[in-house]
C-alpha positions as CSV (number, residue, x, y, z in Angstrom):
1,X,0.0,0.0,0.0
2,X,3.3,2.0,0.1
3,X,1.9,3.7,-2.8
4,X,-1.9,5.0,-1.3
5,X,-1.8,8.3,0.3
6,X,-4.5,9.3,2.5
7,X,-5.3,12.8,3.0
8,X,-7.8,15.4,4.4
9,X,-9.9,16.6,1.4
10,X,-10.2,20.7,0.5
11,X,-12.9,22.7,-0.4
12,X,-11.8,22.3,-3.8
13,X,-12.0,18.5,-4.4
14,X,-16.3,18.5,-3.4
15,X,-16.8,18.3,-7.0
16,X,-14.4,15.4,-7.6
17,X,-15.9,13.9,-4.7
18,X,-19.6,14.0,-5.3
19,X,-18.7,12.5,-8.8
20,X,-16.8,9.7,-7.4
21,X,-19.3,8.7,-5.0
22,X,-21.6,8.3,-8.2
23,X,-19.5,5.5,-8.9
24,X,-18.0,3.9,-6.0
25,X,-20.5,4.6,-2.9
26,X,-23.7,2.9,-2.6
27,X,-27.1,5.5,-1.9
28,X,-27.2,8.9,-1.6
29,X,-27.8,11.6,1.2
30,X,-29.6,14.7,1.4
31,X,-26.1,16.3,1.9
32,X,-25.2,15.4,-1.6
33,X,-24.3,18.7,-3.2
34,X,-21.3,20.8,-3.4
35,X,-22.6,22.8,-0.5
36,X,-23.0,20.0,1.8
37,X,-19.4,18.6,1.0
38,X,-17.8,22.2,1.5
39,X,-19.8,23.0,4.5
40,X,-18.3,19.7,6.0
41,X,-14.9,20.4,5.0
42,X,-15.4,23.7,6.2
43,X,-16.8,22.4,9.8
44,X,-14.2,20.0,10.4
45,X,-10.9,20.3,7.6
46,X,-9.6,16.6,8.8
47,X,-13.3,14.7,9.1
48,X,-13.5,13.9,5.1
49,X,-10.5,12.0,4.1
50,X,-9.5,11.0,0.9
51,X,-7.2,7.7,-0.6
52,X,-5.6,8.8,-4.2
53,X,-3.5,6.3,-5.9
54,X,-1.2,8.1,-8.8
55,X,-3.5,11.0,-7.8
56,X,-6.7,9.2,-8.7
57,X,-9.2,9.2,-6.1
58,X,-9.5,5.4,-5.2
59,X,-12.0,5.5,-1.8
60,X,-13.3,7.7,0.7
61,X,-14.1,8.0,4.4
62,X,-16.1,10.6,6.6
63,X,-14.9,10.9,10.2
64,X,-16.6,12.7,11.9
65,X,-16.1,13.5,15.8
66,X,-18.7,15.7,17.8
67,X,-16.7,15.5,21.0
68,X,-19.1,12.4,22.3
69,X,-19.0,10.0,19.2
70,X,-17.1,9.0,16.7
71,X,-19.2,8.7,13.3
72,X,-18.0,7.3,10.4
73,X,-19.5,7.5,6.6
74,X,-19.4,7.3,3.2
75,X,-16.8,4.5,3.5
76,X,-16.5,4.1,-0.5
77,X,-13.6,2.5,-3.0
78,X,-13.4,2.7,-6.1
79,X,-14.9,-0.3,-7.9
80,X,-11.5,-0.7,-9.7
81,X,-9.6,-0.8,-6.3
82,X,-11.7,-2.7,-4.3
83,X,-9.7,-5.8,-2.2
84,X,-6.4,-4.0,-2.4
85,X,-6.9,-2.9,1.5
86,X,-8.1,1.0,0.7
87,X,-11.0,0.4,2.9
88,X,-8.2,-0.9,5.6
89,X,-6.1,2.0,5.2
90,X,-9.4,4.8,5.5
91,X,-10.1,2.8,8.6
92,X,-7.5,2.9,10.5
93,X,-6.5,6.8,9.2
94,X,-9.8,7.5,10.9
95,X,-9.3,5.5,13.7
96,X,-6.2,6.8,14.2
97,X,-7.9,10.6,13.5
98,X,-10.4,9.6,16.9
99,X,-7.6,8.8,19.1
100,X,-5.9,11.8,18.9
101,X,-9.0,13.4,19.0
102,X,-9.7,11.7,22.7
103,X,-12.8,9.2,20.8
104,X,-13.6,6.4,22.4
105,X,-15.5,4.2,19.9
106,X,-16.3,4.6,16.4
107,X,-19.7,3.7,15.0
108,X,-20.8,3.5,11.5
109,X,-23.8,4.1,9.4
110,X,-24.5,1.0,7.1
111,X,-26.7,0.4,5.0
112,X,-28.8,-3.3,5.5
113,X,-28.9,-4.0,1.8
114,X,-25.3,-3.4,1.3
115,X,-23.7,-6.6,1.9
116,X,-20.6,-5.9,0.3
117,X,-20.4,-2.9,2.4
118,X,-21.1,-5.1,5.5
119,X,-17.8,-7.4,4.8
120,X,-15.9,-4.5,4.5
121,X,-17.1,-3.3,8.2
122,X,-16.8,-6.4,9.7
123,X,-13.1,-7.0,8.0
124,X,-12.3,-3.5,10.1
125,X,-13.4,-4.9,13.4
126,X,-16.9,-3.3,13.4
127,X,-20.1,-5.5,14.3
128,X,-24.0,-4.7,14.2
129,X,-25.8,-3.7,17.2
130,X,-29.0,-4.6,16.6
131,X,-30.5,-2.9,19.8
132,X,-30.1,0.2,18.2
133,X,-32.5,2.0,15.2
134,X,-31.5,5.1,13.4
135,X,-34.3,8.0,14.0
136,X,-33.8,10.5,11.4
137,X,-36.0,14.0,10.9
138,X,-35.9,16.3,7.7
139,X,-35.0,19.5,8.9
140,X,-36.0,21.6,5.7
């Protein structure tokens, strides 16, 4: 993997982003738009991170830290670079990113249909809790 570089994304790459999740990242969120992306990066300049291989953008990860929890999403590869251990590297970036940060546990928003997505979770150490249900409320 000597030859991935992980990074924190700029507001300049939400466009390369967005398009790149068209391809590699399963569903889409109401954040979807250059504004969302920049208003991330702009939040929190080290939460999005990117993987770039030859300075192609191979995969994706949002870490996100609120001080309580550490969320993670958008964990997406590349279909082209999937099983090369860009998903492990984004992980453990991000985990790495919570430590420092004082986090505690990181917890991850999956989607049930996704099964490919839910190898690559449970190949990073992460396991369901099925006590728990996501509430979610539009806000505009």
């Amino acid at each position: 993997m000597s030859d991935l570089r992980i990074r924190p994304a700029v507001v300049a790459d939400a466009r390369a982003v967005l398009a790149f999740w068209q391809v590699a990242a399963e569903g889409t969120s109401i954040s979807d738009d250059e504004t969302g992306v920049a208003g991330l990066i702009t939040r929190d300049p080290e939460a999005l991170l990117l993987a770039e291989r030859d300075g192609a953008l191979v995969g994706t990860v949002i870490a996100g830290f609120d001080g309580w929890r550490c969320h993670l999403y958008r964990l997406a590869v590349h279909p082209d670079a999937r099983r090369q251990g860009v998903a492990r590297a984004l992980l453990e970036a991000a985990e790495e990113r919570f430590l420092a940060l004082g986090g505690r546990r990181g917890d991850a928003m999956v989607l049930v249909a996704n099964e490919r997505a839910q190898h690559a979770w449970r190949a990073g150490g992460y396991l369901p809790e099925e006590q728990w249900r996501r509430w979610t409320k539009w806000l505009g």
